[in-house]
Structures are given as C-alpha cells and as structure tokens.
TIVOTI-634925 format. One record per residue (C-alpha): residue number from 1; residue in one letter; x, y, z. Coordinates in steps of 0.25 Angstrom, whole numbers. Layout:
N
NODE/NUM/A/X/Y/Z .
...
! end
This chain:
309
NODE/1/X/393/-118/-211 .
NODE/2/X/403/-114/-203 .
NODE/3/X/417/-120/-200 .
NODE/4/X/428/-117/-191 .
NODE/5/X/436/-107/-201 .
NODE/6/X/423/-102/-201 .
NODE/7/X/422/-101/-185 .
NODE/8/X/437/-98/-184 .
NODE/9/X/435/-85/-193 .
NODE/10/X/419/-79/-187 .
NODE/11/X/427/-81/-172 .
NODE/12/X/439/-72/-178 .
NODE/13/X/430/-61/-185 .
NODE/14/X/421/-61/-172 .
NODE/15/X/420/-46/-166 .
NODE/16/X/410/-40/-157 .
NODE/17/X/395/-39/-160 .
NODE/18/X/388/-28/-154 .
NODE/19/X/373/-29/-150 .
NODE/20/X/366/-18/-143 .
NODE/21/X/372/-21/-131 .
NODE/22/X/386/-21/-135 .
NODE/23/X/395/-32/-139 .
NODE/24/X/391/-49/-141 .
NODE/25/X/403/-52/-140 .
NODE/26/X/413/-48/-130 .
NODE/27/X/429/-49/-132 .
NODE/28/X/428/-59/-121 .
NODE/29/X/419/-67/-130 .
NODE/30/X/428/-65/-142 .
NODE/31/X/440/-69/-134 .
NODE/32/X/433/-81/-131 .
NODE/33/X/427/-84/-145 .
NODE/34/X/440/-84/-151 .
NODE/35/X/446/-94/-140 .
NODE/36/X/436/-101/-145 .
NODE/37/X/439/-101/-159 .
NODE/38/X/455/-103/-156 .
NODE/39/X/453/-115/-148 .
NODE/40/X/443/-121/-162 .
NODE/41/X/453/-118/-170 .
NODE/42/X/465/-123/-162 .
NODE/43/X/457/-137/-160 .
NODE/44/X/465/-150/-165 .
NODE/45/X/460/-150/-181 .
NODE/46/X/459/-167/-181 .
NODE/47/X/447/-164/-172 .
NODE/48/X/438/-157/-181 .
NODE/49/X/428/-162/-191 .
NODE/50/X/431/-160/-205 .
NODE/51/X/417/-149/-206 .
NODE/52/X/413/-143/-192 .
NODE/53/X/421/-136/-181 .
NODE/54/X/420/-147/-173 .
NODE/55/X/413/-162/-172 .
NODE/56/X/401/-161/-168 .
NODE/57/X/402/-164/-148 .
NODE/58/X/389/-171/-148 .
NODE/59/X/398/-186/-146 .
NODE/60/X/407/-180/-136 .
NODE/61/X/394/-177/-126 .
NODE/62/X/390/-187/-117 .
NODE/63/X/377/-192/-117 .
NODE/64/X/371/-184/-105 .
NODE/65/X/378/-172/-113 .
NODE/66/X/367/-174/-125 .
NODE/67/X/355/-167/-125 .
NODE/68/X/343/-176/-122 .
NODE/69/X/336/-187/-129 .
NODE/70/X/328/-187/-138 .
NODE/71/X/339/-179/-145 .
NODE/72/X/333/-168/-155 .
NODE/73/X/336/-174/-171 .
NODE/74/X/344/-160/-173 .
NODE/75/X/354/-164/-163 .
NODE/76/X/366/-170/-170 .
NODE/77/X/373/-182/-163 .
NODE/78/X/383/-188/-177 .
NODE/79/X/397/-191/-172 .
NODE/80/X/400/-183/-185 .
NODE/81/X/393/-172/-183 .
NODE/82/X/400/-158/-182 .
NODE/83/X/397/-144/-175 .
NODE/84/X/400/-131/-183 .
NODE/85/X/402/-119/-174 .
NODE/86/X/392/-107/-180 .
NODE/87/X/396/-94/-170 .
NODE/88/X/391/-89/-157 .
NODE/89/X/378/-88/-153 .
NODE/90/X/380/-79/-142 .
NODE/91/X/387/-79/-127 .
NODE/92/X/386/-79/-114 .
NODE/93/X/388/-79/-100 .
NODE/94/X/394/-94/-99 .
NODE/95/X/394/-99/-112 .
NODE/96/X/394/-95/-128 .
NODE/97/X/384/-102/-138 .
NODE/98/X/389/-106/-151 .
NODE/99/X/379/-110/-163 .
NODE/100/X/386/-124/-169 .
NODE/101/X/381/-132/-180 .
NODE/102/X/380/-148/-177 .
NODE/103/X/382/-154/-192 .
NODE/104/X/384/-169/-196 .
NODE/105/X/394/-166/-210 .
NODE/106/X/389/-173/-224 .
NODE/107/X/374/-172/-219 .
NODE/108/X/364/-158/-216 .
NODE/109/X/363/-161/-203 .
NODE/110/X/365/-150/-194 .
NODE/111/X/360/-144/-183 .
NODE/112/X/364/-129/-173 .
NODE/113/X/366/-130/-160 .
NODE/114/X/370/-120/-150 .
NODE/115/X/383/-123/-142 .
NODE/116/X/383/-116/-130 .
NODE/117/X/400/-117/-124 .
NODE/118/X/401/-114/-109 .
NODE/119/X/413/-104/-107 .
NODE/120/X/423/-108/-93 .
NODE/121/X/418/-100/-82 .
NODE/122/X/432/-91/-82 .
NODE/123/X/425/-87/-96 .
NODE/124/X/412/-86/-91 .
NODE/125/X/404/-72/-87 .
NODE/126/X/392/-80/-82 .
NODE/127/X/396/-73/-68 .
NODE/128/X/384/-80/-59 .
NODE/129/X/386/-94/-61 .
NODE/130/X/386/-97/-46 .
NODE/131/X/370/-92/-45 .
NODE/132/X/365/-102/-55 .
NODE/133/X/376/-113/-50 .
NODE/134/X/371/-115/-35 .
NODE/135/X/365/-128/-33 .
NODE/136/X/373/-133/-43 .
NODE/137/X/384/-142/-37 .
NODE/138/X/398/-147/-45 .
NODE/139/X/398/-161/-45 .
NODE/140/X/412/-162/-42 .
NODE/141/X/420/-156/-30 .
NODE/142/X/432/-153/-40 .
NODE/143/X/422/-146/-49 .
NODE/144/X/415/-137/-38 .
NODE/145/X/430/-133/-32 .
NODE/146/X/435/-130/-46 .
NODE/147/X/421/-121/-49 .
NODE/148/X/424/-114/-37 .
NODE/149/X/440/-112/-38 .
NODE/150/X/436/-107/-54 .
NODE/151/X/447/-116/-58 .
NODE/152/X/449/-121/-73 .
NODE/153/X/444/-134/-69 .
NODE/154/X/432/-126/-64 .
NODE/155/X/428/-116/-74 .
NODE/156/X/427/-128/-84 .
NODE/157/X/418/-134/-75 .
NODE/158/X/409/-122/-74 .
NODE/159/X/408/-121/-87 .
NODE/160/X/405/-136/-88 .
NODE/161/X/395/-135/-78 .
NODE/162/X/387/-122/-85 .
NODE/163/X/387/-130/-97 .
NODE/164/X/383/-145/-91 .
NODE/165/X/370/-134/-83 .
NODE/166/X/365/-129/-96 .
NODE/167/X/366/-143/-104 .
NODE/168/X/359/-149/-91 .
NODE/169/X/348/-137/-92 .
NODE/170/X/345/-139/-107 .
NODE/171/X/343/-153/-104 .
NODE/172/X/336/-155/-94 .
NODE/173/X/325/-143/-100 .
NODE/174/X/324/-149/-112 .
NODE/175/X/320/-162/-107 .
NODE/176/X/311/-155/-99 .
NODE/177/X/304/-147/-110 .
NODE/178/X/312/-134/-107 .
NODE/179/X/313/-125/-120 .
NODE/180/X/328/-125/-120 .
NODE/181/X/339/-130/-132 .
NODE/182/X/340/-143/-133 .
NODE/183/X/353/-148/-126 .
NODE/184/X/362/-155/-138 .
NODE/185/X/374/-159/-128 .
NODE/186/X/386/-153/-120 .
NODE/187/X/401/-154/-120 .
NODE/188/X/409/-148/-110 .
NODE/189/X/404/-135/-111 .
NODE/190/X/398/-133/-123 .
NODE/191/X/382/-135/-123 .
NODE/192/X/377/-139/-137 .
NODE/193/X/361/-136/-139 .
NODE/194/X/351/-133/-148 .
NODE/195/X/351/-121/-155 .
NODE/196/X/338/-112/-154 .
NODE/197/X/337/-105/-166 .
NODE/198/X/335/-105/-180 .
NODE/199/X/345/-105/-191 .
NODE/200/X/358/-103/-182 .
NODE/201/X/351/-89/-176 .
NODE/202/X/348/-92/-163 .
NODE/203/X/332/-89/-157 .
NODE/204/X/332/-74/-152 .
NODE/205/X/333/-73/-138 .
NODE/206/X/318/-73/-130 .
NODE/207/X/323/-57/-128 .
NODE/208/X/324/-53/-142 .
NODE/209/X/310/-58/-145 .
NODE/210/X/298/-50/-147 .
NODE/211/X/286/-59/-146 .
NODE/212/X/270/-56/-149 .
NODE/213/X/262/-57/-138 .
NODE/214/X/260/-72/-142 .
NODE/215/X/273/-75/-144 .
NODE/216/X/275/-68/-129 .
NODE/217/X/266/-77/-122 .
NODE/218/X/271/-89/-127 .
NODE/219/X/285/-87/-124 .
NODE/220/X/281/-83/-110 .
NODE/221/X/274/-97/-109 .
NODE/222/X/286/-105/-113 .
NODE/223/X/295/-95/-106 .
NODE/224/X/287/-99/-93 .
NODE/225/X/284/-114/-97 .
NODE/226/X/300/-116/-98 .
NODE/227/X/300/-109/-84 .
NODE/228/X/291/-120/-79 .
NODE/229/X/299/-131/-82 .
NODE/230/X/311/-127/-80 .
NODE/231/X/306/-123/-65 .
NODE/232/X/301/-135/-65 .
NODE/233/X/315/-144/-68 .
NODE/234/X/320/-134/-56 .
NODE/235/X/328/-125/-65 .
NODE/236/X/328/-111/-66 .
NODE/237/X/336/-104/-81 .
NODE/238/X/344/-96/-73 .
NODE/239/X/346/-85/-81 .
NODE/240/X/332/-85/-90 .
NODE/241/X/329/-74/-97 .
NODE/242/X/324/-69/-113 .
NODE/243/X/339/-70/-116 .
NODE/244/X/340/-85/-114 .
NODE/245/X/327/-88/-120 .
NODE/246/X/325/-88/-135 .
NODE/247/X/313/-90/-144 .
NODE/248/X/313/-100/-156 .
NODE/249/X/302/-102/-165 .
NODE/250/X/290/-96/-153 .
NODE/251/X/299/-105/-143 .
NODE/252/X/308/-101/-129 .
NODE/253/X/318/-108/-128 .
NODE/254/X/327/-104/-114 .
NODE/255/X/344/-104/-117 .
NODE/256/X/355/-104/-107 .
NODE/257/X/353/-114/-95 .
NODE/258/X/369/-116/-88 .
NODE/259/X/364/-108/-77 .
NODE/260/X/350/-114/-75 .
NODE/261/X/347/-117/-59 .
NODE/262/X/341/-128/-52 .
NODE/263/X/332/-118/-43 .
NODE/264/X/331/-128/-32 .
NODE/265/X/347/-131/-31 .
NODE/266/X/350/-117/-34 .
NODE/267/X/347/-106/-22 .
NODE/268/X/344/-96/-33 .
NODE/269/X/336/-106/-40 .
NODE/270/X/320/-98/-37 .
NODE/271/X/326/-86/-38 .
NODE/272/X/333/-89/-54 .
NODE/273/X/321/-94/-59 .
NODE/274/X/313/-82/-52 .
NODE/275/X/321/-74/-61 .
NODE/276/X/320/-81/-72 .
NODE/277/X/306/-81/-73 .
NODE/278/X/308/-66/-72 .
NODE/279/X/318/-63/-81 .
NODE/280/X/310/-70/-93 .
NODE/281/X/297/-66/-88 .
NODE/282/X/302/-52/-87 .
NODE/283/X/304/-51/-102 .
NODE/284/X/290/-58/-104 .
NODE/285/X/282/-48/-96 .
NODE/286/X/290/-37/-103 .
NODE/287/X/283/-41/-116 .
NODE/288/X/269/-43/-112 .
NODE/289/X/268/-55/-102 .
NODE/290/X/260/-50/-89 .
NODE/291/X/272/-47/-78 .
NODE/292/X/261/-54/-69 .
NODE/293/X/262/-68/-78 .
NODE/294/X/278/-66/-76 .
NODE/295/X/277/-65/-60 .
NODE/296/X/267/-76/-61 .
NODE/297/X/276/-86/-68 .
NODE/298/X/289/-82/-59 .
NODE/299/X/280/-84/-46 .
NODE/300/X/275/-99/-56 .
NODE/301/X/290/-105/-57 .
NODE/302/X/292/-102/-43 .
NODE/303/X/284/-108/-36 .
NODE/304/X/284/-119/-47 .
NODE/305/X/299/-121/-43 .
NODE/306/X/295/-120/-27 .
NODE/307/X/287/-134/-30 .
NODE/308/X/293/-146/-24 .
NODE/309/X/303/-153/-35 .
! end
C-alpha cells in the first residue's frame, strides 16, 4: 500500500513515458507534478494521519457537495477514514486524474476512487472555454469582472467553476439513469468519483476496444440510449467521443463532463450535440453499424431536442 515516502520517491524518479505518439508526460506536466509533490511534503506534519497521506475530505464537504442518496455501500464516510495517493491516471486539458485509495485503518475496508483536481486556468490548455461557457452566467458581479480581467481571484474561480460543472453533471445524470461514475463528493477543486475499472487499471477507453459484432451492437444501443436521456435533461457532452467513453464488464460508461452545455442556454447548444452524435457515431459506423442508422439517430436527437421543455 503506498505511503507518502512512497509517493515522495515515484514523483522524483518520474521521466517521460513514450507512446506511439510521443511523450505522456510533458515537462510542463512534470514541473507541475513535482510542485505537487513539494507543496505534500512541505504540509504542517500535525495534520497528517498516523497511516495515509492525508485524512480522508469526505467531512470537509457540504452536504450538497456529496454525491446523491441513496449512497452506494462502497462509499466510505468514517470521520477516521484516510485516502492514500496511488499515481496518475492520466492528464488533461483542465484537470489531472489521480487514482486514491479511501481506507478506514485497523479494518479491511477499502475502496479506489478516482480523484480528478481542476488546474488554475493560467495552468490550463483547455483553450476553448468560452464555447461551452456561453449561457452560463457567474452569480456574482465580482466573479464575472475578475473572470474577465483573468485576475488571481478569477483564475481560481474558473477552476472552481469547471469543477462545481462537472460534479453538477455527474449528479444530475446519475440520478437520471445516465451511465456515468458515480459522484463521491467535491472540495474546492478537487472532484472525487468512482473508479471505473478493475483492480486499479482503469477500463480501456471505448477506442482501444475491438468488439464482435454483438458486442458492437450493443454498445451502439447504450451509446445512443445515454444520447437519449441526456437530450432529454437539455444537455449536450460537449466533447463526446470514443476517447471519454470506456467499457467495463459489456458496459459504456461516458467520462469527462466540465464542459457539458445546456443546448437551449447555450447558442452552440444544437450544433454540440449535433457533433456529438457524430463523432461517436462516426467510430460505430467505421466498425459495422450502417452510416444510414448514424444519420438517423443524429436527425432522432435533434428533433427530440427541438421538442417543447
């Protein structure tokens, strides 16, 4: 189980990984990580557990910032409870996603749980923000000037706001029957949600798969049957594609919603869940699903979204 000499050490030794498109990690990211690891270690030593790297945040949430009840039985919420930080999922535009384990010490309750930490925006290279933003208003006056000036004040708030979005998201489509990971809570900017995988690998993407013509067909109905609903809550992803979609024991499950549009606030709205529909339809119909079915279905959530509400 890792500790935080453990953590200290793998953040040190971190280099470069190459995959066939170059590099994982930029120097940027490694600049970043090891910021990261500085500001751990430097943290006042009377606040850390005995075991753990830190205690566990689920008490320090509000109760809107919890996921929703019924609360699954994996989710952890003892006051004694401690998280364990197990490495880097991956990176991203806005945001880096860190596998932690949740553990109440003397007992063999545990749980993995992805932690998804929302960068400042002068760290971000999510360069589009204002396209997914529109219709969305700051609730403050002071925080809509300081967005707009990009001052300190207003980078946090940006990255306060991406993260508040996507715990907002997960919610919402959980409750409504959405395939997405199950919201544990928020803090700040850190997102805390279930971790879609197996034995702390995470599920491939829905783009590293290579479904039998079965398996094809039946992730295109969930593909489209998550299309459906979320159409019908007035959303669209934003950003979907077989890259934010992963697969889980025959299941889709869609991934990262900060940027995800109200499509009747939002000007763009019709024309991001237009593309959506395209994009993920566009690797379906690649693999066998008829390119008539994909049209159909685009032309389906259309004019299921040009209903009255």
């Amino acid at each position: 189980m890792a500790r935080k000499s453990d953590l200290s050490e793998s953040f040190q030794h971190i280099k470069p990984r190459k995959s066939r498109k170059g590099s994982v990690f930029s120097a940027e990211d490694l600049a970043r990580f090891e910021e990261m690891r500085t500001e751990f270690d430097e943290a006042p030593s009377d606040e850390r557990p005995p075991t753990g790297d830190r205690w566990s945040i689920w008490d320090e949430s509000e109760p809107l910032q919890r996921g929703p009840k019924p609360w699954p039985e994996w989710v952890i919420t003892d006051l004694g409870a401690v998280d364990y930080e197990l490495g880097v999922l991956k990176t991203g535009k806005e945001a880096d996603v860190f596998l932690i384990e949740r553990t109440v010490p003397g007992t063999d309750r545990a749980v993995v749980l992805a932690s998804k930490r929302y960068r400042s925006a002068e760290h971000t290279q999510f360069n589009r923000a204002g396209d997914y933003t529109a219709g969305r208003g700051a609730k403050r006056s002071r925080d809509a000037r300081a967005l707009a000036k990009r001052t300190t004040f207003g980078l946090e708030q940006a990255a306060g706001r991406w993260a508040a979005s996507e715990f907002d998201a997960l919610k919402r489509l959980y409750t409504a029957g959405v395939p997405v990971p199950y919201p544990v809570q928020i803090l700040g900017t850190e997102v805390v949600m279930e971790f879609i995988g197996e034995d702390r690998t995470a599920a491939p993407r829905l783009s590293e798969t290579r479904p039998d013509q079965d398996e094809l067909e039946s992730l295109w109905d969930q593909a489209c049957e998550a299309l459906r609903r979320m159409t019908e809550l007035g959303f669209a992803h934003g950003d979907l594609s077989s890259y934010n979609t992963v697969v889980h024991e025959g299941r889709l499950v869609v991934l990262d919603l900060p940027q995800i549009v109200d499509i009747y606030a939002n000007p763009l709205g019709m024309g991001f869940l237009e593309r959506d529909a395209e994009n993920l339809g566009g690797w379906f119909s690649a693999r066998g699903i008829p390119r008539q079915e994909v049209d159909d279905f685009a032309a389906e959530l259309l004019a299921l979204a040009a209903k009255p509400q």
